[in-house]
N, CA and C atoms as an extended XYZ file, in Angstrom:
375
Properties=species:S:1:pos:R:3:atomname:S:1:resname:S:1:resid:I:1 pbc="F F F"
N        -9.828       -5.933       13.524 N   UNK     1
C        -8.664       -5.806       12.656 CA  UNK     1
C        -8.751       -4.444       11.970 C   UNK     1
N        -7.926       -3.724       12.287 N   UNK     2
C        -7.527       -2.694       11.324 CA  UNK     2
C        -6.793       -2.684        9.929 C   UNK     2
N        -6.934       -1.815        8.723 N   UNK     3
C        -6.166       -2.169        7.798 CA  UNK     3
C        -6.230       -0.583        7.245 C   UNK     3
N        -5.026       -0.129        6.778 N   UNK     4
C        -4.983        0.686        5.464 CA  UNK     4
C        -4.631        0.603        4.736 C   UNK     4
N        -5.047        1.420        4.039 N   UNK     5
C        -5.048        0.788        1.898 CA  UNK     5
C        -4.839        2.075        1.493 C   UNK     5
N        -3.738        1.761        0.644 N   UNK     6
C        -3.471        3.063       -0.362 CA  UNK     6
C        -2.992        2.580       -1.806 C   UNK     6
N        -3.912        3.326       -2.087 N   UNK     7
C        -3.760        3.449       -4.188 CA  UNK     7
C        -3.167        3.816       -4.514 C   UNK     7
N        -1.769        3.769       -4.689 N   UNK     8
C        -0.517        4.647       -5.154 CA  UNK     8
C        -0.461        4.929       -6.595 C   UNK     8
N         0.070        6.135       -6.708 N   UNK     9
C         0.610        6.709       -7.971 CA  UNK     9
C         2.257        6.967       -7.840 C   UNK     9
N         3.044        6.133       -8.856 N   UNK    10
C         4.198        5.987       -9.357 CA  UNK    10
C         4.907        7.184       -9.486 C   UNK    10
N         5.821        8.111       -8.452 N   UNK    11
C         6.819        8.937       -8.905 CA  UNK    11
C         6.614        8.956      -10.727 C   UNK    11
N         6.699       10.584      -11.395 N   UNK    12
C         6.546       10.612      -12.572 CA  UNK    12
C         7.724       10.707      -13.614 C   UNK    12
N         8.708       10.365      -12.576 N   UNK    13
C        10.298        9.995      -13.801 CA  UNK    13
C        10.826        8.192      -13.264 C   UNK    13
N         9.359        7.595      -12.992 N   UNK    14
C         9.585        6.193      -12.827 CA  UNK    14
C         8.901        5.872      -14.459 C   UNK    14
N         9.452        4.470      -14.718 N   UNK    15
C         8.067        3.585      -15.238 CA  UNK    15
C         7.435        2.777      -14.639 C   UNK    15
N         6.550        1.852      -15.094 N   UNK    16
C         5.797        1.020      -13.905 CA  UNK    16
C         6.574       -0.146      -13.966 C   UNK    16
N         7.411       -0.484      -14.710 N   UNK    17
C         8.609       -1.373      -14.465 CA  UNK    17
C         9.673       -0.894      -13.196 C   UNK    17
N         9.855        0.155      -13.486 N   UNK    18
C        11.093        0.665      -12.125 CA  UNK    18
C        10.065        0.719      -10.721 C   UNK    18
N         8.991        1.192      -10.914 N   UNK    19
C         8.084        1.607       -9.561 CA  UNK    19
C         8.050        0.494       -9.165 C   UNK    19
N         7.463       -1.125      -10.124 N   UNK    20
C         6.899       -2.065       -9.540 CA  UNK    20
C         8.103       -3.099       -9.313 C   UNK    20
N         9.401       -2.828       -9.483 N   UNK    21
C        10.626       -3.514       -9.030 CA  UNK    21
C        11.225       -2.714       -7.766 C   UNK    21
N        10.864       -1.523       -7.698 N   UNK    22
C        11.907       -0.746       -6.200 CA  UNK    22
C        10.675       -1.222       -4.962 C   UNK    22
N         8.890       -1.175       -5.607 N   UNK    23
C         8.044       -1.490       -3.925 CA  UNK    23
C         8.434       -3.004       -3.797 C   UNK    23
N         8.231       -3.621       -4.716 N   UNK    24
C         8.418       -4.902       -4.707 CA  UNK    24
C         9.948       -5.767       -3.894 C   UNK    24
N        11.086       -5.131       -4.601 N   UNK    25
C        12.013       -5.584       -3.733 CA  UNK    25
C        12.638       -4.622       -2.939 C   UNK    25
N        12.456       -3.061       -2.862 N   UNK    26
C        13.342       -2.333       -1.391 CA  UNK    26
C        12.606       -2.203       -0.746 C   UNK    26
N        10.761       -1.356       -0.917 N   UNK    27
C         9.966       -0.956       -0.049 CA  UNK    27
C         9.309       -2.300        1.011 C   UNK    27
N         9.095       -3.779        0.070 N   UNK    28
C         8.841       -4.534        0.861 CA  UNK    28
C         9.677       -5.155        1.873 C   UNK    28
N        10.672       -4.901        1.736 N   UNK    29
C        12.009       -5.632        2.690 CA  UNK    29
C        12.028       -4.316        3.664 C   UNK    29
N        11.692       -3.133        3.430 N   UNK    30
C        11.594       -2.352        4.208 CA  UNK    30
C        11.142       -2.503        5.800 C   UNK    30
N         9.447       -2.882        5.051 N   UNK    31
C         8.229       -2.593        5.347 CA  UNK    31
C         8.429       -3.884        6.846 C   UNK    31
N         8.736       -4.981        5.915 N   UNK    32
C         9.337       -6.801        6.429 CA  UNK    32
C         9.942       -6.239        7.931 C   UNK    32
N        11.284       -5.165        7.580 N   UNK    33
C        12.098       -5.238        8.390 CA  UNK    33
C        11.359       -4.260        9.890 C   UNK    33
N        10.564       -3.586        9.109 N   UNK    34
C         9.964       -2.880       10.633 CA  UNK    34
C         8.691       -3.510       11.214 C   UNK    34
N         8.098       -4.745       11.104 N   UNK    35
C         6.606       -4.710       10.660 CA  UNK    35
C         6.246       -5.691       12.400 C   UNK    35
N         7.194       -5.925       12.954 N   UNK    36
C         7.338       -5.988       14.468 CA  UNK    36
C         7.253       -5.038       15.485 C   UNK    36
N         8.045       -3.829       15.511 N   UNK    37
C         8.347       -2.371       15.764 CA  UNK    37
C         7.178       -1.586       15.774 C   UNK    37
N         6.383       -1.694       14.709 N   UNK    38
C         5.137       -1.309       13.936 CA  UNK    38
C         3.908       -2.341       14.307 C   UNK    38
N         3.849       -3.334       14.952 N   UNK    39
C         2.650       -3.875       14.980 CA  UNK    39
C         2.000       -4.465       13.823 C   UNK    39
N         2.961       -4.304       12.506 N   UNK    40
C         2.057       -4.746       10.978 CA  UNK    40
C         1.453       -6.467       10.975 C   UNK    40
N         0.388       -6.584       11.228 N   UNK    41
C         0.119       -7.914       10.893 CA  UNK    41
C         0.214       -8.687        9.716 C   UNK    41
N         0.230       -7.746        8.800 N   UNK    42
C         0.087       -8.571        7.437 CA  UNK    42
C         0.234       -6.958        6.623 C   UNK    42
N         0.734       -7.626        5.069 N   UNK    43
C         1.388       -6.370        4.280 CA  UNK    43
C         1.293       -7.351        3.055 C   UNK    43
N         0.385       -6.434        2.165 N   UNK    44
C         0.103       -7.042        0.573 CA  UNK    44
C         0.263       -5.708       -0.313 C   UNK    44
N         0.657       -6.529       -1.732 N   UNK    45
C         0.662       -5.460       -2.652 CA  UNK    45
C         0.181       -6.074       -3.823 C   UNK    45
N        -0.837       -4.974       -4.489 N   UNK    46
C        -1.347       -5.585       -5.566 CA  UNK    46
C        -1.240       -4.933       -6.610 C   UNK    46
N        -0.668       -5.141       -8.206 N   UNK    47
C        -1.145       -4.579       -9.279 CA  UNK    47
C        -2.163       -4.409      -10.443 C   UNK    47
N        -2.294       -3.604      -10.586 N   UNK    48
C        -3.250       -3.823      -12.030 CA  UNK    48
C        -2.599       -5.050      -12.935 C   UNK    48
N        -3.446       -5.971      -13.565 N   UNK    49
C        -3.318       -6.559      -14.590 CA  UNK    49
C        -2.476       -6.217      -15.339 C   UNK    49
N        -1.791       -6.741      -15.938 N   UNK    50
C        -0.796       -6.601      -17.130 CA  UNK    50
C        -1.515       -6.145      -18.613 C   UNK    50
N        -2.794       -7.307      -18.920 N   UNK    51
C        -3.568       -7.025      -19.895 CA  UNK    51
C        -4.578       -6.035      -20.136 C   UNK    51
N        -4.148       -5.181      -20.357 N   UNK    52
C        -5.053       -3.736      -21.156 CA  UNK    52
C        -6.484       -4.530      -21.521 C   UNK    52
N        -6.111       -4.638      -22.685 N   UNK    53
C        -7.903       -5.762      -23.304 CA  UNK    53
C        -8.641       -5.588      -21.874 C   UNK    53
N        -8.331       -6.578      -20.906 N   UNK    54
C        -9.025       -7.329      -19.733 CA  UNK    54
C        -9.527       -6.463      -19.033 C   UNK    54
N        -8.653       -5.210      -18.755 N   UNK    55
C        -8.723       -4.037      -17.920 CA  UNK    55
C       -10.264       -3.389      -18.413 C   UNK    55
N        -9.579       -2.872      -19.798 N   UNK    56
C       -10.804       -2.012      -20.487 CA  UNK    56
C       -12.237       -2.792      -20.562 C   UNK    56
N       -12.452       -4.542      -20.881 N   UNK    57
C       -13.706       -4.719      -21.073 CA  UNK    57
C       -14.171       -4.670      -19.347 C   UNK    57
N       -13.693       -4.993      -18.863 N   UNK    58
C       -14.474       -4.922      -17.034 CA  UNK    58
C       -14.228       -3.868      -16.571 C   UNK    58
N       -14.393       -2.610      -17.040 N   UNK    59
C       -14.177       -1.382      -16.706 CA  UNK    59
C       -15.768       -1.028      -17.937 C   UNK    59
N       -15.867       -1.460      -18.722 N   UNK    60
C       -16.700       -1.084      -19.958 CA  UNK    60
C       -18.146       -1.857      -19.155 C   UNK    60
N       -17.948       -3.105      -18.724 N   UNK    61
C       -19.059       -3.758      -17.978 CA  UNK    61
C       -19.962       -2.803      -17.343 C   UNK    61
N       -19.042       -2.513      -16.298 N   UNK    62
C       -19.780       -1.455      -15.139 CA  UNK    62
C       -19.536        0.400      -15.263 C   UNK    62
N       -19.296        0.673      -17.011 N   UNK    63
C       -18.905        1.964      -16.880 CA  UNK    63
C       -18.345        2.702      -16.128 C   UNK    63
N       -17.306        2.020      -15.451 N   UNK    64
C       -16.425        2.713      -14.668 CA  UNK    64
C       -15.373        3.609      -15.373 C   UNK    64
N       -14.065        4.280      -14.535 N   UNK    65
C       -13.512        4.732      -14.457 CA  UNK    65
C       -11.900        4.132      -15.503 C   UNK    65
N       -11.308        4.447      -15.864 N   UNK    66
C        -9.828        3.778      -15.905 CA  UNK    66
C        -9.199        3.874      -14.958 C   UNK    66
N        -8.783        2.351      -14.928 N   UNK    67
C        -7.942        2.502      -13.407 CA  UNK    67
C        -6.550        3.581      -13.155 C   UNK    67
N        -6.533        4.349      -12.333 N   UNK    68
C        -5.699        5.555      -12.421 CA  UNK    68
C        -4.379        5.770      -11.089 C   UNK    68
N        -3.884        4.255      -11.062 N   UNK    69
C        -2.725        3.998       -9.725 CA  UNK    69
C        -1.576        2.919      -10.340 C   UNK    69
N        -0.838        2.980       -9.628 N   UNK    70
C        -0.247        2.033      -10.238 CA  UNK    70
C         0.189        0.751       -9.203 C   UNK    70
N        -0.341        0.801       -8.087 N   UNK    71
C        -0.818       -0.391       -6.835 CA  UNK    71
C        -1.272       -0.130       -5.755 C   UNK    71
N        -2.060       -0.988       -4.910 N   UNK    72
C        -2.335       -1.019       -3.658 CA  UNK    72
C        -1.574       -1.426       -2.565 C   UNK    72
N        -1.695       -1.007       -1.772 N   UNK    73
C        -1.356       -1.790       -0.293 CA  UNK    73
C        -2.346       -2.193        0.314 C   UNK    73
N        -2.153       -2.927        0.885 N   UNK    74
C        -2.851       -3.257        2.223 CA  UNK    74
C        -1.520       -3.767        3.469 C   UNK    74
N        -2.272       -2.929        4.657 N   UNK    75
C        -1.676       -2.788        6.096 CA  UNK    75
C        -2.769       -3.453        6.745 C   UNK    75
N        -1.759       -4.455        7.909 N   UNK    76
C        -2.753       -5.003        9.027 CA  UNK    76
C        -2.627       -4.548       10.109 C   UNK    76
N        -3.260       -4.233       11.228 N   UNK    77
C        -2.970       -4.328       12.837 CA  UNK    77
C        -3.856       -4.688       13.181 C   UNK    77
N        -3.886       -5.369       14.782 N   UNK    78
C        -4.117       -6.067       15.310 CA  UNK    78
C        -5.790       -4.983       15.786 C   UNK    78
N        -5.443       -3.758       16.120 N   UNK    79
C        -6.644       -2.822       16.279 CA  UNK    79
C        -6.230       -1.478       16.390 C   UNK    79
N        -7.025       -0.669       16.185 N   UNK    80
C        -5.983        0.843       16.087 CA  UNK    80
C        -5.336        0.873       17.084 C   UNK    80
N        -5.604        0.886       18.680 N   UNK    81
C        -4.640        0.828       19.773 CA  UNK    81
C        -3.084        0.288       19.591 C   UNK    81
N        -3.125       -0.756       18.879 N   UNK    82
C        -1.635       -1.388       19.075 CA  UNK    82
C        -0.960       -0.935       17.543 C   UNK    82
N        -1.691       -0.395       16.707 N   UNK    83
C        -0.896        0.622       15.331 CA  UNK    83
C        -0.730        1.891       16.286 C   UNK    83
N        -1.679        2.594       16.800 N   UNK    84
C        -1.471        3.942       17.556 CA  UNK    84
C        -0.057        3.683       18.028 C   UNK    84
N        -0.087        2.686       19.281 N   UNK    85
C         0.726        2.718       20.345 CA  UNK    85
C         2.800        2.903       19.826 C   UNK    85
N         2.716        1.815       18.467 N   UNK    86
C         3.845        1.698       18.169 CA  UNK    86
C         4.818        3.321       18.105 C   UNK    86
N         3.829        3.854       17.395 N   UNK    87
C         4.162        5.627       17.147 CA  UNK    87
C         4.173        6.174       18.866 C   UNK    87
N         4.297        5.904       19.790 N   UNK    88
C         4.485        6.923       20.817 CA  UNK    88
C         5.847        6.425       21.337 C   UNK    88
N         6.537        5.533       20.615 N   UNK    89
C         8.229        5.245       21.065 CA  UNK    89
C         9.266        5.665       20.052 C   UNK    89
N        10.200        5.842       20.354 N   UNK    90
C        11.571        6.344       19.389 CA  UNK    90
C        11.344        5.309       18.277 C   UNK    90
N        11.548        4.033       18.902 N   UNK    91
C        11.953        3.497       17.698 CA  UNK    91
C        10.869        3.079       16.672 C   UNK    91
N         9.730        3.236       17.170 N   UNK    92
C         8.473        3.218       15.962 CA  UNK    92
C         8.608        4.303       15.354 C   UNK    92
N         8.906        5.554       16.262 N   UNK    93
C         8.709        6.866       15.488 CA  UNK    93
C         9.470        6.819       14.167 C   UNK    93
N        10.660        6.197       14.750 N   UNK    94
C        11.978        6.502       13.455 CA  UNK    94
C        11.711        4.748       12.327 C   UNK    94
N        10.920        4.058       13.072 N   UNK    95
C        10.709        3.007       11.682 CA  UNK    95
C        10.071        3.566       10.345 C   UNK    95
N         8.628        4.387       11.467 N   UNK    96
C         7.572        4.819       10.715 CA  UNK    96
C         8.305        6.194        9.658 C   UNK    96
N         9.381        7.119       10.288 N   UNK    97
C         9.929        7.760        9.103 CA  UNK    97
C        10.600        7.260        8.189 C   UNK    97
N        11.518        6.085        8.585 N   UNK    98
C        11.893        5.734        7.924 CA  UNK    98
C        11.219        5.567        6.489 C   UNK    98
N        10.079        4.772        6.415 N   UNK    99
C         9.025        4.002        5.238 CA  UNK    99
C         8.735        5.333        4.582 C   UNK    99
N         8.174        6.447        5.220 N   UNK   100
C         7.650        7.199        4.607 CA  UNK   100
C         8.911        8.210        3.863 C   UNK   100
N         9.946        8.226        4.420 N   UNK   101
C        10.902        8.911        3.303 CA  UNK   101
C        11.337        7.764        2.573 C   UNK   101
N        11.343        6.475        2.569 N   UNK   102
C        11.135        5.375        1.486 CA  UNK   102
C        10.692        5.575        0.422 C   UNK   102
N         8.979        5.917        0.782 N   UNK   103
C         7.431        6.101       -0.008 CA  UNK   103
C         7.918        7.308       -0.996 C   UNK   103
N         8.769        7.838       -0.297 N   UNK   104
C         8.905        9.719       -0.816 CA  UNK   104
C         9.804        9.157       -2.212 C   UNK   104
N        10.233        8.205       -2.183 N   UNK   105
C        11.619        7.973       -3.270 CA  UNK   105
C        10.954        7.196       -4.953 C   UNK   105
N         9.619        6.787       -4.379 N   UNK   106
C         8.901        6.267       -5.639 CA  UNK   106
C         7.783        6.596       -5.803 C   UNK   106
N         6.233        6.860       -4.711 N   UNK   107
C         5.582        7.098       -4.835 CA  UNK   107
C         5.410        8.170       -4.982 C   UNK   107
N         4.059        9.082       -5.567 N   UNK   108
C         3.592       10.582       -5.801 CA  UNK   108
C         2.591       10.243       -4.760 C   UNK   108
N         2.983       10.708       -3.172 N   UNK   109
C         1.889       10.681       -2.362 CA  UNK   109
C         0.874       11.699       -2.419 C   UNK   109
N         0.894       12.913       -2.894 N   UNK   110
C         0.110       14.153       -3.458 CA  UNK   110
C        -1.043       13.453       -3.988 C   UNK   110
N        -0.805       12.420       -5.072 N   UNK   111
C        -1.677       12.363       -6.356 CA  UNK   111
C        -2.369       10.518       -5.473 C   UNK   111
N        -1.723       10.214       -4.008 N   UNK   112
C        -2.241        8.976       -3.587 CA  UNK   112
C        -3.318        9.015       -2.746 C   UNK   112
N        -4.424        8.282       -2.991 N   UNK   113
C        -5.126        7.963       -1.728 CA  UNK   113
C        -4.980        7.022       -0.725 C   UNK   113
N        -5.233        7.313        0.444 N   UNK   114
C        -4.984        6.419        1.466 CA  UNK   114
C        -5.867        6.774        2.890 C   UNK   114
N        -6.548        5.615        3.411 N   UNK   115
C        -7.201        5.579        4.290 CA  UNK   115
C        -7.735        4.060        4.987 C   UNK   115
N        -8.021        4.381        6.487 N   UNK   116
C        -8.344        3.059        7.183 CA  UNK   116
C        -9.345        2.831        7.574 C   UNK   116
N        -9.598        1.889        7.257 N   UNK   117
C       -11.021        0.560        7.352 CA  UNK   117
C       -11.023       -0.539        7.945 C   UNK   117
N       -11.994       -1.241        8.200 N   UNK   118
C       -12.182       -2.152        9.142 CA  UNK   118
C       -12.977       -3.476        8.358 C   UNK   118
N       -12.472       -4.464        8.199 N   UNK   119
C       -12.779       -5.058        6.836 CA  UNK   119
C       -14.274       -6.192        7.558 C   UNK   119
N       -14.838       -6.394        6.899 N   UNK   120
C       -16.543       -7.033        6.892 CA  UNK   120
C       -16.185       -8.489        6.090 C   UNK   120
N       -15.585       -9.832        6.687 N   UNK   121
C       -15.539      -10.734        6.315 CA  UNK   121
C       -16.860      -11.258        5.951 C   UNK   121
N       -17.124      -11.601        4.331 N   UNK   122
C       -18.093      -11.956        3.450 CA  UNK   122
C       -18.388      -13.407        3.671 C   UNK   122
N       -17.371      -13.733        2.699 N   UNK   123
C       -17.419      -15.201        2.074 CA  UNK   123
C       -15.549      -15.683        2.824 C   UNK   123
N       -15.495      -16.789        3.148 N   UNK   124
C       -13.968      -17.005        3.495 CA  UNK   124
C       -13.929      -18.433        3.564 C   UNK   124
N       -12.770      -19.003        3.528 N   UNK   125
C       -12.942      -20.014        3.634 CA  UNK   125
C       -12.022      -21.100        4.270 C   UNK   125
């Protein structure tokens, strides 16, 4: 299983109210509508906590960082071959622009990380 994950940072004339209402209901219906075309097995989005307090003491635990995104993704495929493959036809080509001049309308991809991994099932159940 392949997956990529990206930590997005929120366009900077959004709030995280407008960012987390346009991925939530245009980018995911987007994402929905190509995710056949594309090979997407599965498509999650996650936010930071609402509660500050909660954030800061488990950030204080392990002296970490402040969290500095305003959500994740996660992308599935089946294995890089069949994510590769979708991109060598018209109409993947033009799904896959599609999303990304999507991405261009809320996210600050400059200030995003993003990269693919191959996930190490732990504990499951």
């Amino acid at each position: 299983m392949l997956k990529l994950i990206m930590c997005v940072k929120r366009q900077s004339h959004l709030t995280r109210e407008e960012f987390d209402h346009y991925w939530r209901h245009n980018h995911a219906s987007l994402v929905a509508k190509h995710s056949r075309t594309l090979g997407i097995r599965r498509y999650i989005q996650t936010v930071p906590h609402a509660d500050t307090a909660l954030q800061a003491a488990l950030q204080q635990t392990r002296n970490a960082a402040i969290v500095d995104f305003d959500g994740c993704a996660e992308l599935w495929w089946d294995d890089l071959e069949s994510h590769l493959s979708a991109r060598k036809t018209a109409e993947g080509l033009n799904a896959l622009r599609e999303l990304i001049d999507d991405e261009n309308r809320f996210v600050d991809l400059e200030q995003s990380q993003l990269w693919y991994g191959e996930e190490r099932n732990v504990i499951s159940e």
